[in-house]
C-alpha positions as CSV (number, residue, x, y, z in Angstrom):
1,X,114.3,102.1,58.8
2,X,118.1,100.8,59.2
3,X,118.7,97.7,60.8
4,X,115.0,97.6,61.9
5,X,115.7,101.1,64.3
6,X,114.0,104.3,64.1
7,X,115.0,107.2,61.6
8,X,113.6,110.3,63.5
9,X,115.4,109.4,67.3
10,X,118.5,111.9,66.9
11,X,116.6,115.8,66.7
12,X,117.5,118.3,65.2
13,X,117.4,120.8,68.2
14,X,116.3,124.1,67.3
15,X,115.4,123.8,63.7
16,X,111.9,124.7,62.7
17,X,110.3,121.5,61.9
18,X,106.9,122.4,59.1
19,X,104.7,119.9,58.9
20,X,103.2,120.9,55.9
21,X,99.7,120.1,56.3
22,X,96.6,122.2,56.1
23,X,95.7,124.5,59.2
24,X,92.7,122.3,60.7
25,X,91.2,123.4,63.5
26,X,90.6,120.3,66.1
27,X,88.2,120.9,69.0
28,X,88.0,118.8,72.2
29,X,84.5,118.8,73.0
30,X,84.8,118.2,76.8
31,X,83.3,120.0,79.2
32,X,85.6,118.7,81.9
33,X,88.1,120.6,80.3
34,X,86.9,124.3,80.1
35,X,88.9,126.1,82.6
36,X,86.8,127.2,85.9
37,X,88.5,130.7,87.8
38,X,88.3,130.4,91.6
39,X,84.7,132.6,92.1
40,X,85.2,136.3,91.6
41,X,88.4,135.4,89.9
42,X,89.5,136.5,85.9
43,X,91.0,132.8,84.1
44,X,95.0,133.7,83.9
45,X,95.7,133.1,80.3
46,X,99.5,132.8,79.3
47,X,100.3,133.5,75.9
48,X,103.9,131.8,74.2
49,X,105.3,132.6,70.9
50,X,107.3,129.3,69.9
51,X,109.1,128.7,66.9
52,X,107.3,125.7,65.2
53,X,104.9,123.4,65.8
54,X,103.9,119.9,67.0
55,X,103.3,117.1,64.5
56,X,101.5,114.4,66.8
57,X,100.2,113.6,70.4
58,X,101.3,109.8,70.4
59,X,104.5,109.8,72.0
60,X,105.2,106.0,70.5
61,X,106.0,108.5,66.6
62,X,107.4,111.2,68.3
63,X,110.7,112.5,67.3
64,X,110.8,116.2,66.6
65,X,111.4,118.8,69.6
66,X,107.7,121.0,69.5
67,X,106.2,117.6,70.2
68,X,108.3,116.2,72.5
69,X,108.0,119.5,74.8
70,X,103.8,119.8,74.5
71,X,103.6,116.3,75.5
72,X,105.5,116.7,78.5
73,X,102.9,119.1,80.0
74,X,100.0,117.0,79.0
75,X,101.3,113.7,80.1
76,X,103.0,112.5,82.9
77,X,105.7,109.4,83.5
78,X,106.2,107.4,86.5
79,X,109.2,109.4,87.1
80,X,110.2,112.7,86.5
81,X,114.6,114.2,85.9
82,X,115.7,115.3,89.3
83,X,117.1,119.0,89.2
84,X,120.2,117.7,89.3
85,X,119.9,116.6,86.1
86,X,121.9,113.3,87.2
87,X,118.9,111.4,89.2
88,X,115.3,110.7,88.7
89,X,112.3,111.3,91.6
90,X,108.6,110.1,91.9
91,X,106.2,111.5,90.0
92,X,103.5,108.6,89.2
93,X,104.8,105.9,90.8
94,X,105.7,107.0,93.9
95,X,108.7,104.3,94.8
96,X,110.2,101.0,93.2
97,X,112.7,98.4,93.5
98,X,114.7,96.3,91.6
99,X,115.4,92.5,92.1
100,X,118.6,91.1,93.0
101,X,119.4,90.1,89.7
102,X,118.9,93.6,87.8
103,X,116.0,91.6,85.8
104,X,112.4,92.6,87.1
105,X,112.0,96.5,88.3
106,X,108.2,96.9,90.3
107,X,106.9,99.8,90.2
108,X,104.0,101.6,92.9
109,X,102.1,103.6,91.4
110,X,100.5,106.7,93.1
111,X,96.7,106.2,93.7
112,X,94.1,108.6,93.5
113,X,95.5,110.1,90.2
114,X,92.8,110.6,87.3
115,X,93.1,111.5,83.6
116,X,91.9,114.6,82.3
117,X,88.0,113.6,82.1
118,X,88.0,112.4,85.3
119,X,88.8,108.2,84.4
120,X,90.8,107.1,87.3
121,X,94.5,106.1,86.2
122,X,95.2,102.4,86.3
123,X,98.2,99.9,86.0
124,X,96.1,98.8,83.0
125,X,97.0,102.2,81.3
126,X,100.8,102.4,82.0
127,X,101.4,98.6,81.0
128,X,99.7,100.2,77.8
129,X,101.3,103.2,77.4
130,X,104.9,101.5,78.4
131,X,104.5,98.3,76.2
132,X,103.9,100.8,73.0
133,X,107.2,102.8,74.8
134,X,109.2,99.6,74.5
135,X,108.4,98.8,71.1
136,X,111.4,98.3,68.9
137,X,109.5,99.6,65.9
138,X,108.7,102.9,67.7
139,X,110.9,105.9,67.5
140,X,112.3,105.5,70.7
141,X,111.7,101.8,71.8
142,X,115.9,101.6,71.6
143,X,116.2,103.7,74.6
144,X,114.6,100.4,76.5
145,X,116.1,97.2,74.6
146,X,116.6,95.1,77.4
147,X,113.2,95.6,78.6
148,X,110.7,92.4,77.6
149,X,107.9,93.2,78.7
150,X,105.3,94.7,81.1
151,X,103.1,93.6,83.1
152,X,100.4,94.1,86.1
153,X,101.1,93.2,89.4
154,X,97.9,94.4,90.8
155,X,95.6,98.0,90.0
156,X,98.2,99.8,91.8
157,X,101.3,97.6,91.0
158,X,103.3,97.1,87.2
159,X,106.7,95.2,87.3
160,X,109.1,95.5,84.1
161,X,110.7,92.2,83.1
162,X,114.3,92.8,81.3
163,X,116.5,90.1,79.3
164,X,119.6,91.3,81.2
165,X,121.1,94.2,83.8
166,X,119.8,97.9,82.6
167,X,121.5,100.7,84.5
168,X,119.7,103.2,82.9
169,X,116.1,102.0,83.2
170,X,115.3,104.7,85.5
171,X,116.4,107.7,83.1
172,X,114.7,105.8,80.1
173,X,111.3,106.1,82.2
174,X,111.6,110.0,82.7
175,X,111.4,110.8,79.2
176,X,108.4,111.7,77.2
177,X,109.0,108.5,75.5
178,X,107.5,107.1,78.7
179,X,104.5,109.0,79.0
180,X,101.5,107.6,80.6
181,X,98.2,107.7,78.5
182,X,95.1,106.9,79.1
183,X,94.2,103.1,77.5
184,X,90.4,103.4,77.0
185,X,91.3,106.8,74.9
186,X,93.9,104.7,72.8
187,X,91.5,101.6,71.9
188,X,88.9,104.6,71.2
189,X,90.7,106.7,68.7
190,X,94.3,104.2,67.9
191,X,96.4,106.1,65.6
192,X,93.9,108.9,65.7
193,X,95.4,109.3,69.4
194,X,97.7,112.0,67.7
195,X,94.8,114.5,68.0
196,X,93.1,113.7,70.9
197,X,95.3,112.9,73.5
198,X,94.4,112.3,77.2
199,X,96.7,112.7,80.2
200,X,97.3,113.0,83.9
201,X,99.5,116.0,83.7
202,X,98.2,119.6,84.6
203,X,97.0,120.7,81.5
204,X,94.9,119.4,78.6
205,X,94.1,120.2,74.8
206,X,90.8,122.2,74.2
207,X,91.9,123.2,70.4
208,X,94.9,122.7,68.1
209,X,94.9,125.0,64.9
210,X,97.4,123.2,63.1
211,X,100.8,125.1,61.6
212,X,99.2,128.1,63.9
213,X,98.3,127.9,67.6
214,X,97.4,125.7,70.3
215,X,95.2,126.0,73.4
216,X,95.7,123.9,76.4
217,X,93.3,124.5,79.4
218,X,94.0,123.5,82.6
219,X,93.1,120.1,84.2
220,X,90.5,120.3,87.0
221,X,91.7,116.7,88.2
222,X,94.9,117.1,88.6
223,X,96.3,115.7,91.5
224,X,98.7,117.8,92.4
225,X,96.3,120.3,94.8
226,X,96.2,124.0,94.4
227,X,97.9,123.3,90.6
228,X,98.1,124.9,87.9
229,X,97.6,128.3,88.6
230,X,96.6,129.9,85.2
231,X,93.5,128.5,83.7
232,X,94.7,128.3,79.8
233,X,97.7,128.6,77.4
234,X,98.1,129.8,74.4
235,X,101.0,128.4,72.0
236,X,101.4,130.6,69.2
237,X,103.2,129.4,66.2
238,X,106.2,132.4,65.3
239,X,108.8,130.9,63.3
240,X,110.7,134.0,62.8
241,X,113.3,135.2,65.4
242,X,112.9,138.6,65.7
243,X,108.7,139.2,65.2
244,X,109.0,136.5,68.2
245,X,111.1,138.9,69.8
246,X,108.9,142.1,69.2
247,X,106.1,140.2,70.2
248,X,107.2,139.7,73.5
249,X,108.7,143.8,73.9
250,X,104.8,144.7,72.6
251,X,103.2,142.7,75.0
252,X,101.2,140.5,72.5
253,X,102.5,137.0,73.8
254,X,104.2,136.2,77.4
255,X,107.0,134.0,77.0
256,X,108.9,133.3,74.2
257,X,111.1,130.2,73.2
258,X,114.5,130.2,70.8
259,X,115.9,133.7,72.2
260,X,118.6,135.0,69.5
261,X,121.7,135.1,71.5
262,X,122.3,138.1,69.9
263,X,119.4,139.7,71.7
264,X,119.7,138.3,75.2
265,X,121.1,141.4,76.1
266,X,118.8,143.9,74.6
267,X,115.8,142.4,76.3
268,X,117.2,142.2,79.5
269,X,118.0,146.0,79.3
270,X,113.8,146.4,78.2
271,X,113.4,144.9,81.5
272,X,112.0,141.4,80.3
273,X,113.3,138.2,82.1
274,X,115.7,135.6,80.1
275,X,116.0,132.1,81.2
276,X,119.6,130.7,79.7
277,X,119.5,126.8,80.9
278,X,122.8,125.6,79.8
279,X,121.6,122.2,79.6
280,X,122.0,119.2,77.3
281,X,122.5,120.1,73.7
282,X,125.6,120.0,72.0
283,X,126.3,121.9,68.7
284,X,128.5,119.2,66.8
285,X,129.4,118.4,62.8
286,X,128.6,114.6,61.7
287,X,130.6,113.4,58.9
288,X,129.4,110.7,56.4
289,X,132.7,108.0,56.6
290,X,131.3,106.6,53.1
291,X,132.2,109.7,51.6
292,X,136.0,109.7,50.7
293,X,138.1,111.2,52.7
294,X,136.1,111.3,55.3
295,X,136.3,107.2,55.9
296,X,140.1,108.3,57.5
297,X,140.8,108.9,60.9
298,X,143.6,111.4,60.0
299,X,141.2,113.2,57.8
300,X,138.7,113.6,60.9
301,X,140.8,114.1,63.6
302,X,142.3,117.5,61.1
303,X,138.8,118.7,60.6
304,X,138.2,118.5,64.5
305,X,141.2,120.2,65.6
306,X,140.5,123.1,63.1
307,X,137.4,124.8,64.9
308,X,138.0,127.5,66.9
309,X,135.3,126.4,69.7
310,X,136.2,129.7,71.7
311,X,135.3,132.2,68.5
312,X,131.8,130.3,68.4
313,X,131.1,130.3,72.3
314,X,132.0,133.9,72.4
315,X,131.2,135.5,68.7
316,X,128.2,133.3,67.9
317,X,126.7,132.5,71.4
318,X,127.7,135.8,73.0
319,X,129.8,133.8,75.9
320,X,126.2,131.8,76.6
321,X,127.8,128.5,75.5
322,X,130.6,127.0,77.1
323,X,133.3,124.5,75.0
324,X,132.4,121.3,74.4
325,X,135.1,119.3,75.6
326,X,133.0,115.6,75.4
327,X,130.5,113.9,73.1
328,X,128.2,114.5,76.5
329,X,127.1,117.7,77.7
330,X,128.5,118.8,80.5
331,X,125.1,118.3,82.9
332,X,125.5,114.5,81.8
333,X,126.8,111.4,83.7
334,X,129.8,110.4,83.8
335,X,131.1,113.1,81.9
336,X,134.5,113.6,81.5
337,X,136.0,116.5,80.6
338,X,139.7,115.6,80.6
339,X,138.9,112.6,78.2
340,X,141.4,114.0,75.7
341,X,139.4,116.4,74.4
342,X,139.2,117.7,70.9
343,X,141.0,121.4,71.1
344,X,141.8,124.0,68.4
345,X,145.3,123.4,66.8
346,X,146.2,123.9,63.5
347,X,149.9,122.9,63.8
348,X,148.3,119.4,65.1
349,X,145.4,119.8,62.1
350,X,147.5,120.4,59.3
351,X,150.0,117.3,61.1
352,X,146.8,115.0,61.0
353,X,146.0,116.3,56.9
354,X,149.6,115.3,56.6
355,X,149.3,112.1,56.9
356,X,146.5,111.3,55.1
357,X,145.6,110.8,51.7
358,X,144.9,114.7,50.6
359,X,147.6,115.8,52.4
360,X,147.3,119.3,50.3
361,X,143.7,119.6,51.2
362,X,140.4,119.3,50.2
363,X,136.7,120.4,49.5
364,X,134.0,119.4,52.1
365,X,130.6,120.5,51.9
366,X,128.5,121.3,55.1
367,X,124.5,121.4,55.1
368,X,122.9,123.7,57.3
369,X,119.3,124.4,58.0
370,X,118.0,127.0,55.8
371,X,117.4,130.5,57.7
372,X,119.2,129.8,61.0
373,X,122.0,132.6,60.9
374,X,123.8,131.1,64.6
375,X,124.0,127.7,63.0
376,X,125.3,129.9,59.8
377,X,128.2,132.1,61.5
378,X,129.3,128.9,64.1
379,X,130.3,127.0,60.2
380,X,131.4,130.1,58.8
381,X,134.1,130.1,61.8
382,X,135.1,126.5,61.4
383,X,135.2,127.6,57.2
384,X,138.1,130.1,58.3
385,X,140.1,127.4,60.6
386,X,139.7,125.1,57.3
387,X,141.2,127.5,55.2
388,X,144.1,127.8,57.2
389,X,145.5,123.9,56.7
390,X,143.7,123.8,52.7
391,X,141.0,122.6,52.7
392,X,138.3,124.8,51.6
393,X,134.1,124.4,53.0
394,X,131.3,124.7,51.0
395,X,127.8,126.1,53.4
396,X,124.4,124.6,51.8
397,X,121.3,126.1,53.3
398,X,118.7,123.4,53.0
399,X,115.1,123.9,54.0
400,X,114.8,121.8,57.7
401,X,112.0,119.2,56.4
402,X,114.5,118.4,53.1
403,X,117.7,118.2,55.4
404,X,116.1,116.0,57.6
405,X,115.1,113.3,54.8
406,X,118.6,114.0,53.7
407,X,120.1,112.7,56.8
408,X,117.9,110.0,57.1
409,X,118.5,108.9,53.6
410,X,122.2,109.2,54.6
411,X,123.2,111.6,51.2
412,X,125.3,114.1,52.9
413,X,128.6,115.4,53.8
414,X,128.5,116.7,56.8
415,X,125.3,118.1,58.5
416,X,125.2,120.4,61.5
417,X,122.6,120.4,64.5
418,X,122.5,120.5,67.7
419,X,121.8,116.8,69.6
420,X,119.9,116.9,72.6
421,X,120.3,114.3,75.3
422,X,117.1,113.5,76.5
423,X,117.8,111.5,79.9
424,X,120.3,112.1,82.6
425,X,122.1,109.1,81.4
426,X,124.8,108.6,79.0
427,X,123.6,105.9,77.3
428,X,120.9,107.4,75.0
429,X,123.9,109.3,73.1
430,X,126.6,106.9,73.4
431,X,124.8,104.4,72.2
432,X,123.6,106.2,69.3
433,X,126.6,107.4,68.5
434,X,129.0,104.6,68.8
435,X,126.5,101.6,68.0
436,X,126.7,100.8,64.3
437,X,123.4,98.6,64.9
438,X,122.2,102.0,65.8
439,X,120.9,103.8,62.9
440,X,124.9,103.3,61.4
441,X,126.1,105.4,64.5
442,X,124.0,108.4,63.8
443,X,124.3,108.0,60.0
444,X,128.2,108.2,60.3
445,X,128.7,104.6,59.3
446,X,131.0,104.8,62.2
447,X,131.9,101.1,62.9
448,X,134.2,100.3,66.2
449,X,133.8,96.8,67.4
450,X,135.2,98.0,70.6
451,X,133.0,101.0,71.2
452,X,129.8,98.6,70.8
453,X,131.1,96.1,73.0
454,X,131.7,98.9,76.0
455,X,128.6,100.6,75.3
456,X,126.6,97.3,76.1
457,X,128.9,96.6,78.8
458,X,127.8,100.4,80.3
459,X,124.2,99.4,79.7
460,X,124.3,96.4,81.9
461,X,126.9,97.8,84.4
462,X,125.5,98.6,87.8
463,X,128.3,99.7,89.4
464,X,128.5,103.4,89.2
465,X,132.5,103.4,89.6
466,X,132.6,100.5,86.5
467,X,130.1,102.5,84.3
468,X,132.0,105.9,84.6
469,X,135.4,104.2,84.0
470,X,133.7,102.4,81.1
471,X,132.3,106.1,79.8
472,X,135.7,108.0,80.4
473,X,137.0,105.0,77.6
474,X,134.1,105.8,75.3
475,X,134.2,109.5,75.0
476,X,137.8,108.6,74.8
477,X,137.8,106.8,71.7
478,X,135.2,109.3,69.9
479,X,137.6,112.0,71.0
480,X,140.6,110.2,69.0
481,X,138.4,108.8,65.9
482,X,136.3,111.9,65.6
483,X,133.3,110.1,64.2
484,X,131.7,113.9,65.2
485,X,133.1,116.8,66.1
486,X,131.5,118.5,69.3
487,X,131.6,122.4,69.2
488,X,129.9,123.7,72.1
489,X,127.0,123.1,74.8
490,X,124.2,125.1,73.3
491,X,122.5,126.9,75.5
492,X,118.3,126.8,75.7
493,X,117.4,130.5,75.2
494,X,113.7,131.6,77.0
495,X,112.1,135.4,77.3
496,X,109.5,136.6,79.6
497,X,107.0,139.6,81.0
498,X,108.5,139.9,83.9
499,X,105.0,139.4,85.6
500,X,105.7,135.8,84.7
501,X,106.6,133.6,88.0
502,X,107.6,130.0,88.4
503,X,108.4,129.6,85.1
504,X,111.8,127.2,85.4
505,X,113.3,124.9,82.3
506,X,114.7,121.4,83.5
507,X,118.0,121.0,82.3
508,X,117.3,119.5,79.1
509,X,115.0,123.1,78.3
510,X,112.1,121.1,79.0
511,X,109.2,123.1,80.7
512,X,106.4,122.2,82.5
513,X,103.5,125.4,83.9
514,X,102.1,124.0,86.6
515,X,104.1,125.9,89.1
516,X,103.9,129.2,86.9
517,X,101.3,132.6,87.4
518,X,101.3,135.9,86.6
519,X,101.0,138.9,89.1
């Protein structure tokens, strides 16, 4: 922990994430939950070949990707992203207000709705679930500072008391961080509620063969009617590319996650259905300022302008990424795009390296995750830009689990992921990456009194004309200081049979299978 905040809250998008512990089988003895075909009908079973697996069920730990996206289809939130990507729209509450004063946000909550095993939901379970979500000592509890508390207004009723304004309340509530569990299963199992979770969403776990596969079944008391419309789902764990791949082409698994963009193409021609959601990952470099030279802004802003974003969209993404041009993804907020963005230039690089304190160059070492040849050819481009005003790069492959204890122990260079933004709002990673309180700014011991100041004033802003002007400033000043370097808006890469229907990633990748079947 730094500064009493969470370790695990910035992901590491795409990486395979091994838990390392022995394959148990767990078993949800329910009966509720076996899957019953309409009469005369087969049960539809979808299988999906995804790249690593979960590590818990309790969103309130929760901070690696294969969790995060099994969750969503097991539980549900009061709200849900919008497919705009820039609003939020019912989905267990089914309206709210906010008082005058931006302090107290009631919620309705949509009646009729039961868990899994047929417990009706209650406002007793989401003040549960959502005073674990606002926890400061849980992995995400920073995405809902202001909030103080929760409480019920009546059994169909919550309210959500803050200590100030909180623009982006709303978004906070439609991530998984917000999930609604059931209460009675928490007090039963506590902790233990990372294998045995209980939800309201429209499918639930009969078995989950850990570091191998996981069955979901569909929930008979879900209260959408007529959903789901496949009885169970099969997640296969397949943490290498291309047997994912030529899974898929044999017909052994139905969907696949993690597409090699070097591939799109190939399956397309076999006649299989890709799903390219340009979304809300950005592949960017984070540079450690307590590692000399990287503690000068000259140094930084040299490094930036030496990657050739264009050679990586095109050479490494196969023209499925676009430029980054902003800290935010493009789908965000209040993005900016003419916010002086970072560009290639070497004549302005080797002019920045110039007037800094290794004006003849340098060597910088860059830590990638072991085995992951895009993340491997986008540094390999930004080695060749490096080369060209001195200053030479060093590529470590470090196995995922180790590089991720590295950066939370803060002993690196430079690391390189991809950052997902997991709400519509800017805030998440602005404030994560400009708020020294915040984990040192991402672990760059970035430290801009004025950047912290505008982010809380963004937070509390409900002006949508104030906030944007006060988010063109920010991703101003991370343009100019270069804490990170943005590269380009990643792509989320998805394969199908083509007998696979209603299968549709939100803008973040996220996926849900309630509307999906198979002909």
């Amino acid at each position: 922990m730094v500064g009493n905040r969470p370790m695990m809250r910035i992901r590491l998008t795409g990486l395979r994430v091994v838990s390392g512990l022995v394959a148990v089988t767990l078993f949800v003895p329910m009966t509720m939950m076996l899957p019953r075909a309409s009469a005369g009908a087969p049960a539809v079973t979808l299988t999906m070949a995804r790249n690593a697996d979960m590590l818990t069920w309790d969103p309130y730990p929760t901070g690696d990707d294969p969790s995060i996206f099994t969750q969503m289809v097991v539980y549900d939130r009061l709200v849900k992203l919008a497919p705009s990507n820039k609003d939020v729209q019912p989905e267990l509450a089914t309206s709210w207000k906010v008082s005058p004063d931006g302090l107290t946000a009631t919620f309705a909550l949509r009646q009729g709705v039961k868990f899994s095993d047929g417990s009706p939901l209650t406002a007793d379970d989401v003040v549960l679930s959502l005073t674990r979500a606002i926890d400061q000592k849980s992995e995400w509890g920073f995405l809902f500072s202001p909030v103080k508390s929760v409480g019920k207004v009546d059994d169909h009723t919550i309210a959500m008391h803050m200590s100030e304004p909180f623009a982006p309340l709303l978004a906070a509530l439609s991530t998984f961080a917000a999930s609604i569990y059931s209460k009675a299963q928490f007090e039963k199992y506590g902790q233990e509620m990372a294998q045995h979770p209980l939800g309201t969403g429209a499918f639930t776990l009969e078995s989950w063969q850990k570091g191998s596969q996981i069955t979901l079944v569909k929930n008979q008391n879900y209260w959408q009617p007529g959903k789901p419309k496949i009885d169970r789902i099969i997640m296969r764990v397949v943490g290498d590319d291309n047997t994912r791949v030529l899974q898929l082409q044999s017909g052994q698994v139905d969907l696949i996650d993690f597409v090699p963009p070097n591939q799109v193409q190939q399956i397309r021609g076999a006649g299989q259905k890709v799903y390219a959601v340009n979304g809300t990952a950005v592949l960017r470099y984070t540079l450690n300022e307590t590692i000399k030279p990287l503690d000068e802004v000259n140094v930084r802003a040299a490094l930036a302008h030496a990657v050739d974003r264009e050679a990586v969209a095109k050479n490494v993404y196969f023209g499925l990424a676009t430029v980054a041009r902003s800290l935010l993804p493009a789908t965000t907020l209040y993005y900016d795009p003419n916010a002086d963005p970072m560009t290639y230039d070497l004549a302005k690089a080797k002019a920045f390296l110039a007037k800094s304190s290794v004006p003849n160059g340098f060597t910088l070492t860059v830590q990638l995750p072991s085995g992951n040849q895009t993340l491997l050819d986008a540094a390999t481009i930004w080695g060749n830009g490096l080369k060209e005003i001195g200053v030479t790069l060093k590529i470590q492959q470090v196995e995922t689990t180790t590089l991720i204890q590295i950066r939370n122990a803060e002993h690196y260079t430079v690391y390189n992921a991809a950052w997902t933004n997991d709400t519509p709002d800017p805030d998440e990673l602005m404030g994560v990456a400009m708020d020294f309180k915040s984990q040192h700014a991402a672990h760059t011991f970035y430290n801009n009194p004025e950047a912290q100041q505008l982010v809380a004033q963004a937070r509390r802003e409900l002006d949508p004309i104030k906030r944007q002007a006060l988010y063109t400033q920010l991703q101003r000043i991370e343009s100019r200081d270069a804490p990170q370097i943005y590269v380009v808006d990643v792509p989320r890469l998805y394969a199908s049979s083509p007998n696979i229907v209603g299968f549709e990633p939100n803008s973040q990748g996220k996926y849900g299978f309630e509307n999906v079947s198979k002909r």
